[in-house]
C-alpha positions as CSV (number, residue, x, y, z in Angstrom):
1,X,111.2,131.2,63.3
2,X,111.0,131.1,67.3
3,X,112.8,128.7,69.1
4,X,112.4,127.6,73.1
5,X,115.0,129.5,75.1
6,X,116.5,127.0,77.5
7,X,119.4,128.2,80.2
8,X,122.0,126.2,80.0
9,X,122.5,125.6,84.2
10,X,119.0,124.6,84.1
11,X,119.5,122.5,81.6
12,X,122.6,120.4,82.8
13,X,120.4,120.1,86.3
14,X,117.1,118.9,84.9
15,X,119.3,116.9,82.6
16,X,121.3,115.0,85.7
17,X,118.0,115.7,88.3
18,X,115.8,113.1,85.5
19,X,119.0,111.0,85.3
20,X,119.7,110.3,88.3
21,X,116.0,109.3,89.1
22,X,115.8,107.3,85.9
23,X,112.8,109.2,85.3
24,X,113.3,108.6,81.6
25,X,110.2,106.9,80.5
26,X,107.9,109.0,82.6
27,X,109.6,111.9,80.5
28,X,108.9,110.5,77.0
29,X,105.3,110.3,77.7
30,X,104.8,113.5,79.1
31,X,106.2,114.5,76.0
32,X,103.9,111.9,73.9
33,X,100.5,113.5,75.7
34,X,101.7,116.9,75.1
35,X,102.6,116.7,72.0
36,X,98.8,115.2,71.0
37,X,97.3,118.4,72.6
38,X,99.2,121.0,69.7
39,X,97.2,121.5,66.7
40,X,100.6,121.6,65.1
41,X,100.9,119.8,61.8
42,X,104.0,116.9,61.7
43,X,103.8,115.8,58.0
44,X,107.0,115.4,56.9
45,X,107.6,112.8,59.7
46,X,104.4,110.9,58.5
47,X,106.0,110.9,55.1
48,X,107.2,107.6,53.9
49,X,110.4,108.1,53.0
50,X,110.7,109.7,56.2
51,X,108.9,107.4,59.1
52,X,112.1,104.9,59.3
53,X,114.1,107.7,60.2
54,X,111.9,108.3,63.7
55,X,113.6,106.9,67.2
56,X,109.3,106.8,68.1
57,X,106.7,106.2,66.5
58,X,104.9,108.8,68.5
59,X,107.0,111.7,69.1
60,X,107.4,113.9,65.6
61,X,109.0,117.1,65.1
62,X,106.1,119.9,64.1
63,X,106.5,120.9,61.1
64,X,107.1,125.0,61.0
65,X,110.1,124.7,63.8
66,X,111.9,120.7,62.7
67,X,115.5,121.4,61.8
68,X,115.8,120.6,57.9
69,X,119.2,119.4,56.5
70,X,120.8,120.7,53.6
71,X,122.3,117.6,52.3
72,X,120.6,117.7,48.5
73,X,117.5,115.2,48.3
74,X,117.4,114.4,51.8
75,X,116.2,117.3,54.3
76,X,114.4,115.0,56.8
77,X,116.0,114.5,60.8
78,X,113.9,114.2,64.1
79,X,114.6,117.4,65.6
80,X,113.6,120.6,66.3
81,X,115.7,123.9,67.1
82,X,116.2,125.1,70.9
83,X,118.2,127.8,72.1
84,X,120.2,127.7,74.9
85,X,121.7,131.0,76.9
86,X,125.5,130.6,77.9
């Protein structure tokens, strides 16, 4: 599995940079739009069981890189791996 490399200066900057400019919502639906471009599949947060558990409706973890639990009979969270360099 491949995950995004982030570094973790840049991180804490864009991090305080958005913050600080409460450029929150803005944010979220770049993420929304890009997110509809990916031929990526996102079935297990379409799942039933599993659609509660989604802060959005509209933002889903893709399916080959969403972090899966290991508690027995429930695998499902709304979030995927990143890596970040110390």
């Amino acid at each position: 599995m491949e995950y995004n490399k982030i570094d973790k200066n840049k991180l804490e900057s864009e991090f305080h940079d958005i913050e600080s400019k409460s450029l929150w919502p803005k944010i979220f639906q770049q993420i929304r739009e890009e997110s509809l471009k990916k031929e990526y599949s996102s079935e297990e947060a379409k799942k039933g069981d599993n659609k509660f558990l989604n802060r959005y409706r509209d933002v889903n973890p893709y399916d080959h890189s969403r972090v899966i639990l290991s508690k027995p009979g429930f695998s499902y969270i709304n979030a995927s791996f990143i890596t970040v360099s110390m």
